[in-house]
C-alpha positions as a printed NumPy array, in Angstrom:
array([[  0.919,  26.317, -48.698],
       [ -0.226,  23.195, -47.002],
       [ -0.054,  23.146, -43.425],
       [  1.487,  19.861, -41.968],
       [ -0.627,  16.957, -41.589],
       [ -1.269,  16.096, -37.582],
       [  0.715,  13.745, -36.211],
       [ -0.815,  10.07 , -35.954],
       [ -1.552,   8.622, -32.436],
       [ -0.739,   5.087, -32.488],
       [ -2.714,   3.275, -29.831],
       [ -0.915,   0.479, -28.404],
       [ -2.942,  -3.293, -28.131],
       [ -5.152,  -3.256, -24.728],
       [ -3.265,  -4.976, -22.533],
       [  0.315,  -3.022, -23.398],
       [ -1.804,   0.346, -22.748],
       [ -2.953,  -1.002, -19.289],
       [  0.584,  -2.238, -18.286],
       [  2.019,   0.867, -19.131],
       [ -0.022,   3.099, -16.974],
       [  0.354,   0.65 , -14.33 ],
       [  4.524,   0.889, -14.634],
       [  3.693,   4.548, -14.857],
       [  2.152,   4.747, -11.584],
       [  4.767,   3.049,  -9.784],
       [  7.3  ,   5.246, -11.57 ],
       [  6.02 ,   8.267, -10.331],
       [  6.654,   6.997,  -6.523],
       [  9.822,   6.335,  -6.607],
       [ 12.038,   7.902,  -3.516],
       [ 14.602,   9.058,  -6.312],
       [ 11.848,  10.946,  -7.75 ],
       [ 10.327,  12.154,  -4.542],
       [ 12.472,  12.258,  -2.131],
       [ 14.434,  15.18 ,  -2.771],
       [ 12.614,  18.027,  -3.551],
       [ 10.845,  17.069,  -0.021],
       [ 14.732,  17.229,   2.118],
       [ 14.684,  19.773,   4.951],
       [ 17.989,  21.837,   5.921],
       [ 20.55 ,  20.041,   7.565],
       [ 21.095,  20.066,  11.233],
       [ 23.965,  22.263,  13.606],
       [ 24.028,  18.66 ,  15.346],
       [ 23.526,  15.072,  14.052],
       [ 21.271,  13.552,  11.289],
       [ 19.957,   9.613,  11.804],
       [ 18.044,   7.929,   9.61 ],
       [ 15.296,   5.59 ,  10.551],
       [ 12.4  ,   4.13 ,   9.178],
       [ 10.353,   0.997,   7.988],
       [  8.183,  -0.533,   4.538],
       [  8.327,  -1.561,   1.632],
       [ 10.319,   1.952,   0.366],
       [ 11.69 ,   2.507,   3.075],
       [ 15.771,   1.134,   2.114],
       [ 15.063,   2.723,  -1.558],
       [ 14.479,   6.179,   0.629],
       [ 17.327,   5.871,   2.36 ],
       [ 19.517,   5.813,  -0.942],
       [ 17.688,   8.482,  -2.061],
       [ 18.527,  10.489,   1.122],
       [ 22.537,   9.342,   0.993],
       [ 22.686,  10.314,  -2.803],
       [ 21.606,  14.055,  -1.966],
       [ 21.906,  14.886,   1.139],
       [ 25.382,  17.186,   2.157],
       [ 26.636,  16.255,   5.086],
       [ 27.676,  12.584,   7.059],
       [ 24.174,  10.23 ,   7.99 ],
       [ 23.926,   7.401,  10.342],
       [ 20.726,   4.909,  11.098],
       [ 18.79 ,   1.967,  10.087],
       [ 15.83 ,   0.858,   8.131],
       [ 13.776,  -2.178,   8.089],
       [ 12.187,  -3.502,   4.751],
       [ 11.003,  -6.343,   3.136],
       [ 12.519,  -9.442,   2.215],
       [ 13.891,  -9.   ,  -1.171],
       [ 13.168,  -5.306,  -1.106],
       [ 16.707,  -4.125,  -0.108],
       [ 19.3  ,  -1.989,  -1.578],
       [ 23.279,  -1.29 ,  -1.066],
       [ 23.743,   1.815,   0.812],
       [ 26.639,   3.293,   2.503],
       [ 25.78 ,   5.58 ,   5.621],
       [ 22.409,   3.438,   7.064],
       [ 22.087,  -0.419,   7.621],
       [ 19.289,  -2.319,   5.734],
       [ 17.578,  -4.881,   7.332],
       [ 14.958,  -6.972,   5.604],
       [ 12.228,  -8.731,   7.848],
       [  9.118, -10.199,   6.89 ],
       [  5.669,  -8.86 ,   5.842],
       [  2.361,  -9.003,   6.014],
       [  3.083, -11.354,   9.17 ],
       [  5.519,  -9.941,  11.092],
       [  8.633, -11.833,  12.661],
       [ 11.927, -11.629,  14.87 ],
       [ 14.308,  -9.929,  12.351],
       [ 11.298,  -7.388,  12.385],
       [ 11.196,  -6.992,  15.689],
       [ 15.17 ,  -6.544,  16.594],
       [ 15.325,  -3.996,  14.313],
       [ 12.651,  -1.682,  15.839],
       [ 14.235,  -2.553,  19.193],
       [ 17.553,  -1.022,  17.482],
       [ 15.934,   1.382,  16.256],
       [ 14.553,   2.795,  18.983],
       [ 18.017,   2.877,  20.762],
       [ 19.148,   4.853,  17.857],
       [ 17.258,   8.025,  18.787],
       [ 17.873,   7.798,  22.546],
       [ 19.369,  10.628,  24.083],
       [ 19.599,  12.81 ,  21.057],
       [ 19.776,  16.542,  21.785],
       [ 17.503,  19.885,  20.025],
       [ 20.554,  19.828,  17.545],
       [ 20.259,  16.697,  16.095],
       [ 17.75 ,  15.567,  12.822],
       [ 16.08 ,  12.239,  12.883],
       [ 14.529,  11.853,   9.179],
       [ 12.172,   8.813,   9.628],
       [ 11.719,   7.181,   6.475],
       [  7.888,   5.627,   6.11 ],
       [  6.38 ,   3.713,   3.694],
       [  3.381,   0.701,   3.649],
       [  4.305,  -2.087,   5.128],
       [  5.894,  -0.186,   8.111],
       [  3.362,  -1.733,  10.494],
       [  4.4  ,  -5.288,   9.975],
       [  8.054,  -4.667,   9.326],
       [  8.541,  -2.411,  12.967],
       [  6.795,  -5.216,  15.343],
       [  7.706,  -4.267,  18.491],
       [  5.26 ,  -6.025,  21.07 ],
       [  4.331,  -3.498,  23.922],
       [  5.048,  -4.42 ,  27.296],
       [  3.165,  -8.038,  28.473],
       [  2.768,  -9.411,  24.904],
       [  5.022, -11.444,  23.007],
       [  5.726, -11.449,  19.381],
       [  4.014, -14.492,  18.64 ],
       [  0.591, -12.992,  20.053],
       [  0.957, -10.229,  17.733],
       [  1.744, -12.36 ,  14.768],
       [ -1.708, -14.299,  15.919],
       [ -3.198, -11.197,  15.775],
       [ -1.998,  -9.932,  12.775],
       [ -3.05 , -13.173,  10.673],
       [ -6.644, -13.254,  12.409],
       [ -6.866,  -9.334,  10.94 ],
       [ -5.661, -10.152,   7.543],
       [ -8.168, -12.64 ,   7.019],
       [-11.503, -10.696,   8.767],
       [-12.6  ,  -8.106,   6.384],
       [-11.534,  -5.297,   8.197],
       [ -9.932,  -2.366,   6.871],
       [ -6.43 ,  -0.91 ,   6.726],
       [ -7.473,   2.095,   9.053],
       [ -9.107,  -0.559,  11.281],
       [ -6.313,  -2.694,  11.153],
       [ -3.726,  -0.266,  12.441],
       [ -5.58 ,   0.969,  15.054],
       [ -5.169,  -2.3  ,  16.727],
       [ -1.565,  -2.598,  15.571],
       [ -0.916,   1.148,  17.371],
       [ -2.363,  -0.343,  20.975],
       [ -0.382,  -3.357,  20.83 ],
       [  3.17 ,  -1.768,  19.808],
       [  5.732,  -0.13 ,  22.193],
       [  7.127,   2.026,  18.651],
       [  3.796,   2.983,  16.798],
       [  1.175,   5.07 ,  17.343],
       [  3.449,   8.113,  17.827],
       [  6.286,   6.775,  20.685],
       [  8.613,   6.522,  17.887],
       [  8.383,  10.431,  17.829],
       [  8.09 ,  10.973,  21.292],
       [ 11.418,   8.998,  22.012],
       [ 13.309,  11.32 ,  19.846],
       [ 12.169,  14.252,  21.71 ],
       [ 14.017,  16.942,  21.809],
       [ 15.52 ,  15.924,  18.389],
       [ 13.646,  17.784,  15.37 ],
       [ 11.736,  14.502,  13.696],
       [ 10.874,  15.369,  10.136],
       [  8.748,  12.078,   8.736],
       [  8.866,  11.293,   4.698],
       [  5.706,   9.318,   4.065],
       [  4.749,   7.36 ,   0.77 ],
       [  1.086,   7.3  ,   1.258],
       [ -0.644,   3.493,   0.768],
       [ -3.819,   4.542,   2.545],
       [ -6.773,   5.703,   1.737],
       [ -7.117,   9.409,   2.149],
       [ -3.233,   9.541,   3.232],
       [ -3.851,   9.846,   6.742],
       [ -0.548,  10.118,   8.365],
       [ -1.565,   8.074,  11.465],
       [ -2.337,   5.332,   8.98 ],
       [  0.939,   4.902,   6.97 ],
       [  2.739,   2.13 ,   8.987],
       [  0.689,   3.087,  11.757],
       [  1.348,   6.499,  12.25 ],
       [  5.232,   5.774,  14.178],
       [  6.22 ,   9.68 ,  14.407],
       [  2.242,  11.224,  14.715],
       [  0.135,  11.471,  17.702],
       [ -3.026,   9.489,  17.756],
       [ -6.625,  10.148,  18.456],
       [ -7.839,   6.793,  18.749],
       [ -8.025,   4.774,  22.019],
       [ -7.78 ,   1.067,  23.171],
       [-11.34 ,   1.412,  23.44 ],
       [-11.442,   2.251,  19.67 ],
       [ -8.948,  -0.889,  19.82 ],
       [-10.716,  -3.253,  21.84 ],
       [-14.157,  -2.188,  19.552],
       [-12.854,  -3.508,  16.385],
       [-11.068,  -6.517,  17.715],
       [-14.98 ,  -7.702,  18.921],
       [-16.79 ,  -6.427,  16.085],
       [-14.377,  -8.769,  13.379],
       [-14.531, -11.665,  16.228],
       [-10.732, -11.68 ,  16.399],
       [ -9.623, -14.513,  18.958],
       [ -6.959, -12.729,  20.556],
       [ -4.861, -14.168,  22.825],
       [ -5.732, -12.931,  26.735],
       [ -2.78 , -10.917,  27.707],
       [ -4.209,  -8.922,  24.423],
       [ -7.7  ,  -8.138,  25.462],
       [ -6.481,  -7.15 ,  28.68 ],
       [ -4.22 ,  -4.838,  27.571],
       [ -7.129,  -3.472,  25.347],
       [ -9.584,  -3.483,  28.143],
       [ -7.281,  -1.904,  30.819],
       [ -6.354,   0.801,  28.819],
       [ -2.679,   0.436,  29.243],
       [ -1.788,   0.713,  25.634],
       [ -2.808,   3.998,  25.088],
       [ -0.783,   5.634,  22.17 ],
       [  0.691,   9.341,  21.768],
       [ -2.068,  12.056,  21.95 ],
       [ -2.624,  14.9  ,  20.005],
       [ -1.32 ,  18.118,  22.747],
       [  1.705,  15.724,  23.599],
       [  5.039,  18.188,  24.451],
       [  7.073,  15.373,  22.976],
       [  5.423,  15.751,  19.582],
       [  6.473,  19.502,  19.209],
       [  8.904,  18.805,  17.259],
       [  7.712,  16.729,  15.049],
       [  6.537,  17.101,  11.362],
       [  5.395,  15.023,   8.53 ],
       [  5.533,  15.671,   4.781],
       [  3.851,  13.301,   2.28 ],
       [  5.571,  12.648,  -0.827],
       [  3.579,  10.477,  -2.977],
       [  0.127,   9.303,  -2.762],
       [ -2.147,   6.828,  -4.677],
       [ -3.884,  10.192,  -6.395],
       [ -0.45 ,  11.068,  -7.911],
       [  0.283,   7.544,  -9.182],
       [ -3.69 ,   8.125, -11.1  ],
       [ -2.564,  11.354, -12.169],
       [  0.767,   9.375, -13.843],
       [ -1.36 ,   6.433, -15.031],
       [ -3.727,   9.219, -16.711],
       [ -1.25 ,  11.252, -18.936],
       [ -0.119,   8.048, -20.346],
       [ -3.656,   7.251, -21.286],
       [ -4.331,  10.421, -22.518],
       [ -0.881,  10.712, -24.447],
       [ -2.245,   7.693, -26.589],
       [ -5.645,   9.217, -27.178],
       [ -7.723,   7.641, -25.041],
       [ -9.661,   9.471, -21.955],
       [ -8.612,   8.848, -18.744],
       [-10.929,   9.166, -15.325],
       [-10.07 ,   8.806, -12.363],
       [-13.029,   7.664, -10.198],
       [-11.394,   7.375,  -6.423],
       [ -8.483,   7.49 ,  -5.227],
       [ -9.654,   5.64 ,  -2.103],
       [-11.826,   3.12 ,  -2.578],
       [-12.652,   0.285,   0.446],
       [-14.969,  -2.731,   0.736],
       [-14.618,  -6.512,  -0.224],
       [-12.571,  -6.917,  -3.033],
       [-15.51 ,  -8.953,  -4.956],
       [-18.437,  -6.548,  -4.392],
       [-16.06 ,  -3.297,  -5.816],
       [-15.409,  -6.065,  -8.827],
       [-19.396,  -6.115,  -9.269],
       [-20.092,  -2.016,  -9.13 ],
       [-17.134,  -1.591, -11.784],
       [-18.505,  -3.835, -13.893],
       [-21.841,  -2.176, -13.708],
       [-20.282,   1.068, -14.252],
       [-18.047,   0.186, -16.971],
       [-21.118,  -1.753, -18.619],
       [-23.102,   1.853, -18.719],
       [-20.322,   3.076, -20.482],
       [-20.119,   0.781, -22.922],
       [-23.862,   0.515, -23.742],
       [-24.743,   4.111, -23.54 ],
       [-21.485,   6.503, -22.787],
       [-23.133,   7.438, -19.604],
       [-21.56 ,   9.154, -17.426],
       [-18.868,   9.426, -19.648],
       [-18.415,   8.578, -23.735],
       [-16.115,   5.362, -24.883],
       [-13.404,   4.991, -25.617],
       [-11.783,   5.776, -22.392],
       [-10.18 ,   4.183, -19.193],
       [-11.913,   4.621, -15.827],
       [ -8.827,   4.532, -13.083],
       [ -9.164,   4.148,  -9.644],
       [ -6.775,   3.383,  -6.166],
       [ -7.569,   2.439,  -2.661],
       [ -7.365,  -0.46 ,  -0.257],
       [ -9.739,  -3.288,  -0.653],
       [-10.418,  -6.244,   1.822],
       [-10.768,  -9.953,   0.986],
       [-12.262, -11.621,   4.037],
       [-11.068, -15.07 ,   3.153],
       [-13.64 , -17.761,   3.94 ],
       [-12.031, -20.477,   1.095],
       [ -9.095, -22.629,   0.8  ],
       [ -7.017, -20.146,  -1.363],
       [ -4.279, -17.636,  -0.105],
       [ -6.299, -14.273,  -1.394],
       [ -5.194, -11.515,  -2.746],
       [ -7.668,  -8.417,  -3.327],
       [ -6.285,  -7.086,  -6.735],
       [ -6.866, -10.367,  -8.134],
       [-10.426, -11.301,  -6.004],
       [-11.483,  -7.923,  -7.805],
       [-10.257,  -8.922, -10.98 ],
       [-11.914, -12.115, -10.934],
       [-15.317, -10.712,  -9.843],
       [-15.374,  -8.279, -12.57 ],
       [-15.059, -10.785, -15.376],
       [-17.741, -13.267, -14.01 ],
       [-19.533, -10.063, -13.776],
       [-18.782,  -8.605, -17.058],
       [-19.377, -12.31 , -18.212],
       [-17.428, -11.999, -21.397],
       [-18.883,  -8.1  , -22.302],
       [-17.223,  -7.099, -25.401],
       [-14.46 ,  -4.218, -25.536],
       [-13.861,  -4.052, -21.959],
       [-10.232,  -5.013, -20.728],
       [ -8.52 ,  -4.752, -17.447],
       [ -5.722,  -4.266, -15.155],
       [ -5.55 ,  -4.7  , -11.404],
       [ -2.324,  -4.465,  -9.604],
       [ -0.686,  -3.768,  -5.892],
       [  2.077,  -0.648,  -6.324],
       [  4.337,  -3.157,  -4.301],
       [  4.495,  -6.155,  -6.35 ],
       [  3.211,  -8.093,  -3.962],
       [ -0.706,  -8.981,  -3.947],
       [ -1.545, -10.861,  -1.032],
       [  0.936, -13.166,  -0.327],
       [  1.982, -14.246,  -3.693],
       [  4.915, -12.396,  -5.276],
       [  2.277, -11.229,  -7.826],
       [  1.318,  -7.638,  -8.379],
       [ -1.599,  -8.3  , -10.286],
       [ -3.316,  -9.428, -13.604],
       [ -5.206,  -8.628, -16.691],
       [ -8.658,  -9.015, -17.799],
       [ -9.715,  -9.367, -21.601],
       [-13.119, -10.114, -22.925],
       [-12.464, -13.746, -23.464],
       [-10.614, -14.72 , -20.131],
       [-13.619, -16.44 , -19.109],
       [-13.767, -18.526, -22.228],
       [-10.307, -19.589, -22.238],
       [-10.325, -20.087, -18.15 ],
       [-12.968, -22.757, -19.227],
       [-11.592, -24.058, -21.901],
       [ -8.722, -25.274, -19.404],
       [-11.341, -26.709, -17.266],
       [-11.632, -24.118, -14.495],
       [-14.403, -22.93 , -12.765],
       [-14.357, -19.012, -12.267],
       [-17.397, -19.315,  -9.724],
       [-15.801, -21.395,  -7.787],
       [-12.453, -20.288,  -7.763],
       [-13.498, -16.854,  -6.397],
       [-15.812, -18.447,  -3.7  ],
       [-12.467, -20.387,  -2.625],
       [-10.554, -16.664,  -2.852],
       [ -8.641, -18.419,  -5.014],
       [ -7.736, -16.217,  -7.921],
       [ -4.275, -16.08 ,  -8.175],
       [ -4.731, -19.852, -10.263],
       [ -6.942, -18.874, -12.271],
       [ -4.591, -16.213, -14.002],
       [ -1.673, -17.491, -14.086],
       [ -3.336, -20.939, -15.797],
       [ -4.136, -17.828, -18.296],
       [ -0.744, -16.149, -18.542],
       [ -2.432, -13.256, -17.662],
       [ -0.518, -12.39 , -14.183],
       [  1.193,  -8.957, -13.792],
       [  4.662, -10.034, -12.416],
       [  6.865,  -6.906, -11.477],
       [  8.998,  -8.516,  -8.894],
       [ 10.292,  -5.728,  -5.877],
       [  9.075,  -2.222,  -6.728],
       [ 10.711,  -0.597,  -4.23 ],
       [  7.402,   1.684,  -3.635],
       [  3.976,   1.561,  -2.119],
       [  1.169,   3.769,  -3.29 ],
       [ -1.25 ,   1.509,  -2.693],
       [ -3.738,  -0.773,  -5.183],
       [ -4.166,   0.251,  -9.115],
       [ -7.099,  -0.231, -11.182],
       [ -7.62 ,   0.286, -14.702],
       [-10.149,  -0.791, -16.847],
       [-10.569,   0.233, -20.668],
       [-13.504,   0.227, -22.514],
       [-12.864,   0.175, -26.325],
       [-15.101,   2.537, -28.699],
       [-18.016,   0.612, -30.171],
       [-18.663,   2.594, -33.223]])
């Protein structure tokens, strides 16, 4: 008797496969997803809700469709990024530059956990783009200083981690003093990771953690990128009156974090969908850092190896990888690293054969276009100059988000609700 014949795995075009893993990724961090299983008992007393990014209002939902029991609060997202709920106010504010609507709302918010007692729950709801969306200047700077400062750090080079250090030192609601205002309230802190290496103090700044780093640490970075902060900054910096919650703090005793979902599981998610069409999936780092345009060039050269002599590993198969890049923006255009890294790797790859491409933010959002991303084929250089651009050029103006969408080839997702951080996939097709 014949046995029956294997089933036959269909391997969708190139650019479908890539777009699917990337949808896959951002799937897999959704707050219905993870939220739940991650809910901690309810309280004898009161439960509030607060919280700020970019998941932060799909969260709350999440929370008010399974939770038992009546909620209260407020969280801050981005504009566009809201969703009806019932029990906790959504307010949207702006991001990656923050602004007033921001900055009322962490002022409310911080008047929501005052004088809670050892009964009551606070369940702060965290996600990227906390930082920006929670602005609240500490004392002897305006808003408007820290919005200076926070467009002088986007365009410098420096890194997320480096980035919210400052941002802890100049806020009266980061760096732990969200947490230690609740005190003697239990705090239990959700956190969708968009960091590299998930590092609670990093994920909107660390609002419910204690932090190890000092305005020193502050002041350090803020020279070393040449930042031209305004005075009342530096001082603040140099006096050491901006020091955040430390580690040892009574106030933080209370106080817990769980992580829900990280870049590594949105890989992991990307992966199986490779894998369930037959192709081998690796994922390289989940954390990867540096300019945008120089981890463009080392992919390249790694994917090139693989293509030319299946070394380390044999084609056909997708190398994945997440992180935070930089773009330290020295041209005319408006950034974006996803897209910098993109560009890179084709002028690098240089029309290689068999080697496509995906690079996308989690968010939606790369830089400040409401673009997540965009896809690399062998010919995109061909066709970019066929329309009469200049790749070169374009990526020494950081101006990539042109020269895809002159190609059609822009990954447009529009609010994802979720933040795990950049995606990068790049296939390289079997050449036997």
């Amino acid at each position: 008797m014949e046995s029956a014949a294997s089933p036959i795995c269909l391997r969708p075009p190139p650019k479908e496969l890539l777009r699917r893993m990337f949808d896959a990724a951002i799937a897999s961090a959704q707050p219905a997803v993870c939220i739940p299983p991650h809910l901690p008992d309810a309280p004898r007393g009161r439960t509030i809700i607060v919280g700020a990014g970019k998941a932060s209002a799909a969260m709350a939902r999440a929370v008010e469709n399974t939770w038992q029991g009546p909620l209260s609060g407020l969280v801050v997202t981005r504009y566009g990024y809201g969703v009806p709920c019932n029990q906790v106010e959504i307010v949207e504010a702006a991001h990656p530059v923050p602004d007033a609507a921001g900055m009322r709302a962490a002022q409310r918010i911080l008047q929501l956990v005052d004088n809670l007692h050892e009964d009551d729950l606070v369940l702060c709801l965290i996600s990227g783009g906390g930082s920006a969306l929670m602005p609240l200047p500490a004392g002897g700077l305006t808003l408007e200083m820290k919005q200076d400062v926070s467009r002088a750090l986007l365009a410098s080079g420096a890194t997320i981690s480096e980035m919210n250090c400052v941002r802890r030192h100049l806020s009266a609601i980061k760096g732990g003093r969200l947490g230690a205002a609740c005190y003697p309230a239990q705090v239990v802190a959700l956190l969708i990771s968009d960091v590299p290496g998930d590092r609670p103090v990093d994920i909107a700044s660390g609002p419910t953690v204690p932090d190890p780093s000092t305005s020193a640490d502050a002041l350090a970075i803020v020279r070393r990128y040449g930042i031209e902060a305004p005075r009342p900054v530096l001082e603040l910096l140099e006096g050491g009156g901006a020091e955040s919650i430390k580690p040892g703090d009574a106030r933080m005793g209370r106080a817990s974090v769980r992580t829900i979902a990280t870049p590594q599981m949105a890989l992991e998610a990307a992966a199986g969908v490779a894998r369930a069409a037959g192709v081998a999936a690796h994922i390289l780092s989940n954390a990867i850092e540096g300019e945008a345009r120089e981890v463009g060039k080392v992919l390249a050269a790694v994917a090139q190896q693989v293509a030319a002599r299946d070394q380390p590993v044999s084609s056909p198969c997708i190398l994945l990888s997440g992180g935070e890049t930089t773009v330290t923006v020295r041209g005319s255009g408006r950034g974006g690293r996803n897209v910098e890294f993109l560009l890179s790797l084709a002028i690098a790859l240089d029309g290689q054969p068999r080697i496509h491409a995906l690079a996308g933010d989690t968010d939606g959002v790369d830089g400040q276009e409401e673009i997540a991303g965009a896809y690399v084929s062998p010919d995109s250089l061909a066709r970019a100059r066929s329309l009469g651009l200049k790749p070169k050029d374009m990526l020494d103006c950081n101006d990539a988000h042109p020269f895809f969408t002159a190609l059609g080839d822009s990954v447009i997702t529009g609010p994802t609700l979720t933040n795990v951080n950049d995606f990068r996939a790049i296939l390289i097709e079997d050449g036997r």
